[in-house]
N, C-alpha and C positions, 0 to 999 in steps of 0.2 A: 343187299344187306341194309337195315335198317340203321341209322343215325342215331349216337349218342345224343342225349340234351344238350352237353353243350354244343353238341356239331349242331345241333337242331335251333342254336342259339339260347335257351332256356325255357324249351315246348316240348311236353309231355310227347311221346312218340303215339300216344293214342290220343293227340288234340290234333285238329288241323292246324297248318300254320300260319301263327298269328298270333293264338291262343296262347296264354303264358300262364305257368300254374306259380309267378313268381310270388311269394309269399307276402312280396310289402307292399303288395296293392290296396290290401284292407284295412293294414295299419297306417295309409298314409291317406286314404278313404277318411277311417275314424278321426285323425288329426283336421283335416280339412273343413270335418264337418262340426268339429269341436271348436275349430277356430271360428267358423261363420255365426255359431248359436251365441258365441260369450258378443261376439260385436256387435249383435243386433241393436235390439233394445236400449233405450237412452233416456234419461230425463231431459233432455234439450227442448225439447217441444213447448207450445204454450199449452197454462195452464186451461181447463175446459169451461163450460159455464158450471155453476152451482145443480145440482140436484133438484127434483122435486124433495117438496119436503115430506116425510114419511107420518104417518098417524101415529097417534102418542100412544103409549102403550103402557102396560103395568104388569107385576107379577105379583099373585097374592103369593105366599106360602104360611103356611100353617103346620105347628108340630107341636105333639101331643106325647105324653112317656107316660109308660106305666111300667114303675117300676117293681120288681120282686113280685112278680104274681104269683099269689098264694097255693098254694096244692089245689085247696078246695076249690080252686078258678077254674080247672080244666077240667073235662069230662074226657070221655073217652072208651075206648074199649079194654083197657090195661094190658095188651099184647102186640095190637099193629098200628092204634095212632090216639094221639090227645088231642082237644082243641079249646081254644079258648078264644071267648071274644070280647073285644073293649069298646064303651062308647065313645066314637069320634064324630059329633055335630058336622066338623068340616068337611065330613065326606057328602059332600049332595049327585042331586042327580047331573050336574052342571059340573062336577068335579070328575063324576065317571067317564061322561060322554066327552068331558073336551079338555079335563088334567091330565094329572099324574097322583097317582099313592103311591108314595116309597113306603116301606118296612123294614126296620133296621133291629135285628140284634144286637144290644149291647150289653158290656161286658166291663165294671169299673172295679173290679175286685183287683187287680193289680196294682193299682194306682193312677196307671194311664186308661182311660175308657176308649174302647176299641167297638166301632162299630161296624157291624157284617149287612149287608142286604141283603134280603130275602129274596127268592128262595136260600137258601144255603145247606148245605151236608155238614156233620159232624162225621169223621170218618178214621175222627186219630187213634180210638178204641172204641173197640168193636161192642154194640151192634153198629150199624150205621144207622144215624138220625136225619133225616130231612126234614129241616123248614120250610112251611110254604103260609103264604096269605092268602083270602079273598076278603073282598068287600063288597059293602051292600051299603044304601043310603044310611047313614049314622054308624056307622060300625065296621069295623076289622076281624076277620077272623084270623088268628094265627094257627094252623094246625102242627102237629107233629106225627111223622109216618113211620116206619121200619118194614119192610119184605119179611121178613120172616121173625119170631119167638118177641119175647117179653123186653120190652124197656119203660124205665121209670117214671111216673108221672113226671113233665119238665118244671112241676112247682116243689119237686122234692130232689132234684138231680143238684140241684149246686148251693147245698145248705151253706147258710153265711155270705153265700153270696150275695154280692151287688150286680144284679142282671135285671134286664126289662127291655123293652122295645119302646121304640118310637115308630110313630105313624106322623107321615109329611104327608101334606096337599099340596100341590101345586097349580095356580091356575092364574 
């Protein structure tokens, strides 16, 4: 007849014995090795020599708005997308290959101006809107898309408003 655990001392009657399935082996494991990780590391040591020194560097940025684009700005198909496009000088070919162009949505008609980067969705009534950019040497295009049926020219969707985009370069 086989041995309780404890007649077995605290070994599973399917471990050989030795084997303990006692449970505070890995919680005393985790402490152990929690204790050894916080002691390590110290500032007591001496300080190193100096660094080389690093090449000087610079960031252009440049940012451009245009605000309230008129109706007649945008073209489009009047059912699944508009687009419109602005002149931005800062966009070079030095700016494509080795910046950044952000495009931001904004929105000052509440008082606080809130801006969104592009791409972004409209999606809190329906149809759904997506914004998106490209750029070419001197210019932005913004377009507006929808999947399916008719939405607004975006120079007639927020009459009164205070809306427009910025274009950033980075480089």
């Amino acid at each position: 007849m086989e041995k309780s655990m404890e007649q077995r001392g605290g070994v599973h009657p399917s471990l050989p014995l030795g084997l303990s399935t006692n449970r505070m082996r890995i919680p005393r494991f985790i402490g152990v090795a929690a204790l050894l990780l916080s002691t390590g590391c110290g500032k007591d040591g001496a300080t190193g020599p100096q660094g080389p020194a690093g090449a000087d560097g610079s960031l252009t940025v440049n940012a451009a708005y245009f605000p309230n684009p008129p109706q007649a700005g945008w073209s489009g198909s009047g059912t699944t997308s508009y687009r419109t496009t602005f002149p931005v000088p800062a966009v070079t070919q030095d700016i494509l290959l080795n910046g950044f162009v952000r495009v931001h949505f904004y929105d000052a008609t509440g008082g606080d101006t809130v801006f969104t980067l592009l791409p972004f969705m409209v999606d809190d009534i329906p149809p759904v809107v997506t914004y998106s950019h490209s750029d070419s040497i001197g210019q932005v295009t913004v377009s507006t898309s929808i999947p399916s049926g008719f939405h607004q020219n975006p120079g007639g969707v927020f009459p009164g408003a205070q809306f427009g985009f910025r274009v950033v370069t980075i480089r």
